[in-house]
C-alpha positions as CSV (number, residue, x, y, z in Angstrom):
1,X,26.4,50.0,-46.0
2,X,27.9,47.1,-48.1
3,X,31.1,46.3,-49.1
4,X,31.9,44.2,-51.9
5,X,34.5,41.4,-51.9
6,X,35.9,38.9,-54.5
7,X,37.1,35.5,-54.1
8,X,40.8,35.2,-55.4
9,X,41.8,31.6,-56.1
10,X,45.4,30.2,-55.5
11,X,47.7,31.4,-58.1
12,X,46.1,35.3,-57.9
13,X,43.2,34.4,-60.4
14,X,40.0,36.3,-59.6
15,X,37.5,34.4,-61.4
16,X,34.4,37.2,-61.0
17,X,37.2,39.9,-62.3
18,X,38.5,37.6,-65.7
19,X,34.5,37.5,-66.2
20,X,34.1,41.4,-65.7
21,X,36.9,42.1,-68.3
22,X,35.5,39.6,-70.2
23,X,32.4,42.1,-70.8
24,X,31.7,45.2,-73.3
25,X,31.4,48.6,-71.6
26,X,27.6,48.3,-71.7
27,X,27.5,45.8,-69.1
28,X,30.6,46.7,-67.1
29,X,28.5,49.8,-66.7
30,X,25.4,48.4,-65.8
31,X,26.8,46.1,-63.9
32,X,28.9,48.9,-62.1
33,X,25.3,50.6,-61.5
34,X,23.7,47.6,-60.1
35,X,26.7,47.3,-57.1
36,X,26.7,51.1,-56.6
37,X,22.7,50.5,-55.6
38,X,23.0,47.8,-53.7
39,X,25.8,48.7,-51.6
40,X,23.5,52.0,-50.5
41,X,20.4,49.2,-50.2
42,X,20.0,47.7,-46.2
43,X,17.6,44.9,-47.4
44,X,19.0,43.4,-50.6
45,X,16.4,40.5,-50.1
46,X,13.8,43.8,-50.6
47,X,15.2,44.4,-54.4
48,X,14.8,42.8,-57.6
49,X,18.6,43.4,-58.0
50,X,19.4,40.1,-56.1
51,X,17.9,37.0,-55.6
52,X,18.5,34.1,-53.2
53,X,19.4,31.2,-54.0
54,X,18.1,27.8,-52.8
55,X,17.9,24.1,-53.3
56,X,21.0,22.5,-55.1
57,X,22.5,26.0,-54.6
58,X,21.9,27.2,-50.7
59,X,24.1,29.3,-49.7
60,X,24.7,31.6,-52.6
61,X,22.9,34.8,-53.8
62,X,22.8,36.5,-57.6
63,X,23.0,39.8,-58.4
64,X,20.2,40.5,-61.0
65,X,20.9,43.3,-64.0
66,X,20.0,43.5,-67.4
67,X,20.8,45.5,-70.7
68,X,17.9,46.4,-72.7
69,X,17.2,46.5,-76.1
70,X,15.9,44.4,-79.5
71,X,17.5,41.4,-77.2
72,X,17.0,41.6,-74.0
73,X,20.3,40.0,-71.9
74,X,19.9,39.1,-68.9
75,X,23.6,38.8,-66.3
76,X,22.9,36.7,-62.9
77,X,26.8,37.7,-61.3
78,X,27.1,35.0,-57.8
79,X,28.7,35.0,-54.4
80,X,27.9,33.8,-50.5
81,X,25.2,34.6,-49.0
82,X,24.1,34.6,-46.6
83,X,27.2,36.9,-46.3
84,X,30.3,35.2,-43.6
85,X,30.6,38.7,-42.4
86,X,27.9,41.0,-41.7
87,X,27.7,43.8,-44.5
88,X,30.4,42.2,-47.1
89,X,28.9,40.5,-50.3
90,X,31.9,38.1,-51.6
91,X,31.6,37.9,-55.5
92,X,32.5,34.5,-56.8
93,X,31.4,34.1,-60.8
94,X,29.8,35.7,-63.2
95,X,27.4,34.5,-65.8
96,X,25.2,35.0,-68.1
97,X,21.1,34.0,-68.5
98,X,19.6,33.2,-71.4
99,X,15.8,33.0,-72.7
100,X,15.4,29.2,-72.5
101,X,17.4,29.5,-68.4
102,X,20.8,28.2,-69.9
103,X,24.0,29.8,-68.8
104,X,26.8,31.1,-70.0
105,X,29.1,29.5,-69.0
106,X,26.6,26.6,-67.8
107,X,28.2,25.4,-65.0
108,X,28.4,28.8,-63.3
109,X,26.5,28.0,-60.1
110,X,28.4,24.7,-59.6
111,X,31.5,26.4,-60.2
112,X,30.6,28.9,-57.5
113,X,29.7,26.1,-54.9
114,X,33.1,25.0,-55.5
115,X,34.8,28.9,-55.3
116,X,32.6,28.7,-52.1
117,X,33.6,25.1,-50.2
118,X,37.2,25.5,-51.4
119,X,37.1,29.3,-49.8
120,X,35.5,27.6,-46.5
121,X,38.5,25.2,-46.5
122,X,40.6,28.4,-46.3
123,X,42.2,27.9,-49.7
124,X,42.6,31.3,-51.8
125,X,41.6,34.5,-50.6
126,X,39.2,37.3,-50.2
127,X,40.0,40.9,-51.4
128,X,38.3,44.6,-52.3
129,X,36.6,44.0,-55.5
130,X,37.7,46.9,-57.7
């Protein structure tokens, strides 16, 4: 039903896939689960696997997963929504959320408004995310 993009940035750096490889196994795996649900999902506003996002950062939408444990973590992965073509989620960053709301890195969300204006203004490009 969904198909999921990521943002490539001039030069061929695909900042949501340097953030992926950046991650242990455990949450490439869960994070691998969490896109394999929502791409078989119609609604993702109906799931507690995405969240939009408003005020200071309209126009994007996080992908919500977790790894369990003695310490929770808590991953909050961003792209566009509402999606520029029907059906196709384009990933931009990926972050981390800790207890207290900080995260990692802290200027994720204004990092992805950027990834987001600068891909408006037709500069990089948009491929498969694999």
């Amino acid at each position: 039903m969904w198909q999921i993009k990521a943002y490539w940035l001039p030069g061929d750096t695909c900042p949501i896939q340097d953030w992926y490889r950046a991650q242990d196994v455990q949450v490439q795996a869960v994070f691998d689960a969490t896109l394999g649900t929502l791409t078989a999902t119609v609604d993702w506003t109906d799931t507690k696997s995405f969240a939009v996002l408003k005020r200071d950062h309209a126009g994007l939408g996080e992908i919500r997963f977790m790894l369990e444990g003695p310490e929770k973590r808590r991953f909050r992965p961003v792209g566009i929504w509402p999606p520029v073509t029907e059906g196709e989620f384009i990933l931009l960053v990926g972050c981390e959320k800790e207890r207290n709301g900080v995260l990692i890195p802290e200027n994720a969300f204004t990092l992805a408004l950027e990834y987001k204006r600068r891909f408006a203004d037709g500069e990089g490009r948009i491929d498969d995310y694999v």
